[in-house]
VMD Tcl script that draws the C-alpha trace (Angstrom):
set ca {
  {-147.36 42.76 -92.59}
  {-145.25 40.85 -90.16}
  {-142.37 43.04 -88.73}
  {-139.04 41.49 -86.79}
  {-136.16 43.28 -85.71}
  {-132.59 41.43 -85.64}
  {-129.70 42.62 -84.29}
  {-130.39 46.32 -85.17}
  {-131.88 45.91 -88.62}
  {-135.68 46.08 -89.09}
  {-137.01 42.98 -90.77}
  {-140.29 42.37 -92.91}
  {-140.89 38.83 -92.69}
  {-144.33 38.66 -94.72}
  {-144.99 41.40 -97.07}
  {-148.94 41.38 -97.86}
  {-150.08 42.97 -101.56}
  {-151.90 45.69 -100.33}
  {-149.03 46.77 -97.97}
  {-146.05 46.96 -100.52}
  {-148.70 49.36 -102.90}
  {-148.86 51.62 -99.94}
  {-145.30 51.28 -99.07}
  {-143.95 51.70 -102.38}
  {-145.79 55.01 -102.30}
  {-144.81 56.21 -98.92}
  {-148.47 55.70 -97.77}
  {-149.22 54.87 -94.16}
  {-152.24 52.95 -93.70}
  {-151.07 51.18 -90.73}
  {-148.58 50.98 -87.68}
  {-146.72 48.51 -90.03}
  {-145.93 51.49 -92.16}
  {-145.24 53.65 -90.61}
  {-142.39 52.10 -88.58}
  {-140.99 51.06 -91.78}
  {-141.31 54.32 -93.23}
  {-139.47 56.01 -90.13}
  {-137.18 53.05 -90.29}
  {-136.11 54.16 -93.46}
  {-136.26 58.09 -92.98}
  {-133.94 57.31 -89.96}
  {-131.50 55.49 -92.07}
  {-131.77 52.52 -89.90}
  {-131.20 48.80 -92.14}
  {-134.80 47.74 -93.55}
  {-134.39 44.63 -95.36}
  {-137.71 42.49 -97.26}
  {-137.48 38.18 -96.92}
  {-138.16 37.07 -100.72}
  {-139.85 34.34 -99.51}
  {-142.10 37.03 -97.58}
  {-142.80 38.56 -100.53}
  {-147.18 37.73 -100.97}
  {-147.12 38.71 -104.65}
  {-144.78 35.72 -105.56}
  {-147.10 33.55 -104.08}
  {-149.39 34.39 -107.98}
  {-146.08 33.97 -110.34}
  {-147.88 31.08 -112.04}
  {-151.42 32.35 -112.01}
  {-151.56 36.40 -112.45}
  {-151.90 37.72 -115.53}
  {-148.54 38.92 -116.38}
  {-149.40 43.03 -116.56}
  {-150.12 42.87 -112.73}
  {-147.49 40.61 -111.91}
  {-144.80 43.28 -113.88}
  {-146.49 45.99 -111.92}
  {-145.28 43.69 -108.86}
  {-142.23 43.49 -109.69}
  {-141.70 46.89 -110.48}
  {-143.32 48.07 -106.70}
  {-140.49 45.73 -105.91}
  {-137.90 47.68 -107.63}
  {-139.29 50.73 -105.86}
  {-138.89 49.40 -102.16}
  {-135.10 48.62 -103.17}
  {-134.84 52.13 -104.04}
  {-135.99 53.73 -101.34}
  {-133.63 51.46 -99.65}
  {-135.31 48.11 -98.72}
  {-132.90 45.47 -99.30}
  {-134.96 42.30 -100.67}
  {-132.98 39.22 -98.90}
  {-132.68 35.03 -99.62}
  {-134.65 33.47 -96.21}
  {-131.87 31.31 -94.88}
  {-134.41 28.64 -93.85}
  {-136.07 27.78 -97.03}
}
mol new
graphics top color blue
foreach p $ca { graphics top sphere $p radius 0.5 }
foreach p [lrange $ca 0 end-1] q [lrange $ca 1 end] { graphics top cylinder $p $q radius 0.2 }
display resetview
């Protein structure tokens, strides 16, 4: 997981698999997680790049039960209040 912060709001710039399982279910496994999990729990601005997102990457290839299961981690995060954002550069 690749972690920026800009201008106040906590930014996850690459989003690995195996991180958003464990951050979907308020697991920390690593530093990464946790300061996104206190992030969050502080009510401090967490916000996801889409093109950050590692899962997207397999849209064309995965088999389409995991890739739902994906998508639905995804809905998680934006519940718990990660907003999932365009990346102004692509």
């Amino acid at each position: 997981m690749e972690l920026e912060e800009r201008g106040g709001t906590l930014v996850i710039t690459r989003l690995p698999v195996e991180q958003m399982g464990a951050l979907s279910l308020g697991l920390v496994l690593t530093d990464q997680e946790g300061t996104v999990l206190r992030a969050l729990l502080e009510g401090k601005k967490v916000q996801v790049l889409d093109s950050g997102l590692e899962y997207k990457d397999y849209r064309r290839c995965a088999a389409l039960g995991i890739y739902q299961k994906f998508m639905a981690l995804e809905r998680g995060l934006r519940e718990m209040g990660i907003c999932v954002v365009r990346d102004r550069h692509r």
